[in-house]
N, C-alpha and C positions, 0 to 999 in steps of 0.2 A: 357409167350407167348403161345398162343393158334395156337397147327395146327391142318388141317383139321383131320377128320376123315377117310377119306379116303386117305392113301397115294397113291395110284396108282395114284389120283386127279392131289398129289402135285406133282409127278414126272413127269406127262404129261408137267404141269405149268413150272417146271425147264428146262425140254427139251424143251419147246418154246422159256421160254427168253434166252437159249443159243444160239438156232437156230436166233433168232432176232440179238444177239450180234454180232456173228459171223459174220452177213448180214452187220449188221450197221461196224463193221470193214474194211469188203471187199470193200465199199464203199468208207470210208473214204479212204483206201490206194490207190484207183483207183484215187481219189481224190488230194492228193498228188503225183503219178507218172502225171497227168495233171499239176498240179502247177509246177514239177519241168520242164516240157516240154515248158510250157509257159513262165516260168523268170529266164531260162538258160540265162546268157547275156557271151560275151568274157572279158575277164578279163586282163588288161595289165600294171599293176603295181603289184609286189608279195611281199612279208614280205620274208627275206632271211632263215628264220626258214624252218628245212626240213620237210616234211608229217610224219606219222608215218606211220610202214609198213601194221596195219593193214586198214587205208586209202588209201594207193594205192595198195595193195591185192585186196580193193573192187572196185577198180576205174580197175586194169587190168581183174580182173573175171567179169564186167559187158562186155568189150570187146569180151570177147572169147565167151561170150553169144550173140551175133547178128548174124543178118542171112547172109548167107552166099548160095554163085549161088549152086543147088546140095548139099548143105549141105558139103560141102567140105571142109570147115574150112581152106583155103589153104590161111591165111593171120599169118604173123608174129609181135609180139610186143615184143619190145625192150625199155625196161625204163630204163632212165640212170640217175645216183644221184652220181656216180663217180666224183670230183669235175674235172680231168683232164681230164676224157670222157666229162665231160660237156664243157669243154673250149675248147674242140675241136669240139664238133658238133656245138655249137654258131659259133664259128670265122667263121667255115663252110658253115653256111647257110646266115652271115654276107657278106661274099665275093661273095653267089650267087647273092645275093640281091645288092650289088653292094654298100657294105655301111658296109665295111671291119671296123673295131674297135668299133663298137655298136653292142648289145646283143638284136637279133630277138625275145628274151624269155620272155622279158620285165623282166629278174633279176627272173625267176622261178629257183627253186632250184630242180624240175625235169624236164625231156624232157623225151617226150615218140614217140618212133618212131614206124609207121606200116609202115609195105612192105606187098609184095606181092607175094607169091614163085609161084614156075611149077605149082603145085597142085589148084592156082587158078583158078574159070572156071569164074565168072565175073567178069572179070580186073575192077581196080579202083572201083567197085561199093561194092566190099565186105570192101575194105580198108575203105572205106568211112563208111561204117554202121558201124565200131568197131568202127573209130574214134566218130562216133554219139553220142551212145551209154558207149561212155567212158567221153566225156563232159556233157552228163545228170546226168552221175553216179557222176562225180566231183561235179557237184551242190548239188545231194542232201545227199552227203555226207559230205557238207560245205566245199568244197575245190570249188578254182576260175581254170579257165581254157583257154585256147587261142589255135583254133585250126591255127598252125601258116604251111604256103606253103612250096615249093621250096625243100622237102624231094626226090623227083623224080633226080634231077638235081643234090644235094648234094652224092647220091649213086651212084653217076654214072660217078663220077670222082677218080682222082687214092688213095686220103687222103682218102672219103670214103669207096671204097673198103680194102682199109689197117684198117678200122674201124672194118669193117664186120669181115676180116680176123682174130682179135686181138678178136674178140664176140668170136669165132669159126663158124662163119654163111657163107654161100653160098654168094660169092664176085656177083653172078647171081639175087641176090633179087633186085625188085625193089621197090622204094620210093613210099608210096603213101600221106604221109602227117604227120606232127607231130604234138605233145599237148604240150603246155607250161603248166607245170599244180605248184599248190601252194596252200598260204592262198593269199586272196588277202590282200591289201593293198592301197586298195581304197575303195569308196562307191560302191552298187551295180548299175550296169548301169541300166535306164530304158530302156523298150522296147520303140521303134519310132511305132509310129500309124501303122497298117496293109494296105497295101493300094487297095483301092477300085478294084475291081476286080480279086482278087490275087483267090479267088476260086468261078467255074462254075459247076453248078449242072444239065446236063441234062437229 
């Protein structure tokens, strides 16, 4: 193999096509955080096999990454893979739901709970971005997810607060929604068509 005579030549040429690669990377990853934004689907059937920890490590650290009113970070998560915490926070949100002896979780083998402490400055809205931001992370980490209601209502009864108490957590936090999270156990849902008008550009 024959190289240039000039190296200075060849090193400009290698600092390019690394500068190119690097580009065409960034690209592509950009590329993939849109794919997984777009065929997020909810997921309600789960394989009873539990995550490994360092799949819901990645799925809680994308959480504590969203933005938050003020930067204030004043939202709490609570993953639960306890099989007795788990049959108690199911029956829990089973009774709010008004359909006591069926599993709200669709058979997920974690639940992840967000509240909301004092230190929050936009109620519900920061709860809501972690939760976002933790069923993206579920997809494209190849775990299914379900952001399931009624965490509000479930905290704010007396079996909940004896929950919080038994964490060690403030009986004062409030609910803002919980994740069914798993392997799924089904096909992946399709997306339903976007409908006309859904966005206005003026």
């Amino acid at each position: 193999m024959e190289f240039p005579a000039d190296h200075a030549t060849m090193d400009v040429d290698v600092l390019h096509a690394t500068e190119l690669y690097i580009k065409f990377q960034e690209v592509r990853m950009k590329q993939e955080a849109l794919e997984v934004l777009k065929n997020r689907r909810a997921i309600r059937k789960f394989k009873a096999d539990q995550i490994t920890k360092e799949e819901l490590s990645a799925v809680l650290e994308a959480g504590t990454f969203a933005p938050t009113g003020a930067g204030t970070q004043g939202v709490q998560i609570v993953a639960v893979q306890t099989p007795a915490y788990l049959e108690r926070v199911k029956a829990l949100n089973a009774r709010i739901l008004g359909r006591p002896g069926m599993d709200p979780y669709y058979g997920a083998p974690t639940v992840v709970l967000v509240f909301e402490t004092e230190k929050c400055y936009t109620r519900m809205l920061d709860g809501a971005a972690v939760c976002t931001n933790m069923v993206n992370a579920a997809y494209a980490a190849g775990l299914g997810s379900c952001w399931i209601h009624r965490c509000k209502e479930m905290f704010e009864t007396p079996e909940g607060k004896e929950l919080l108490k038994e964490w060690g957590l403030p009986e004062n936090l409030s609910g803002v929604s919980s994740l069914a999270l798993g392997y799924a156990d089904c096909p992946q849902p399709q997306a339903a068509p976007r409908r006309e008008g859904y966005v206005l550009i003026v």
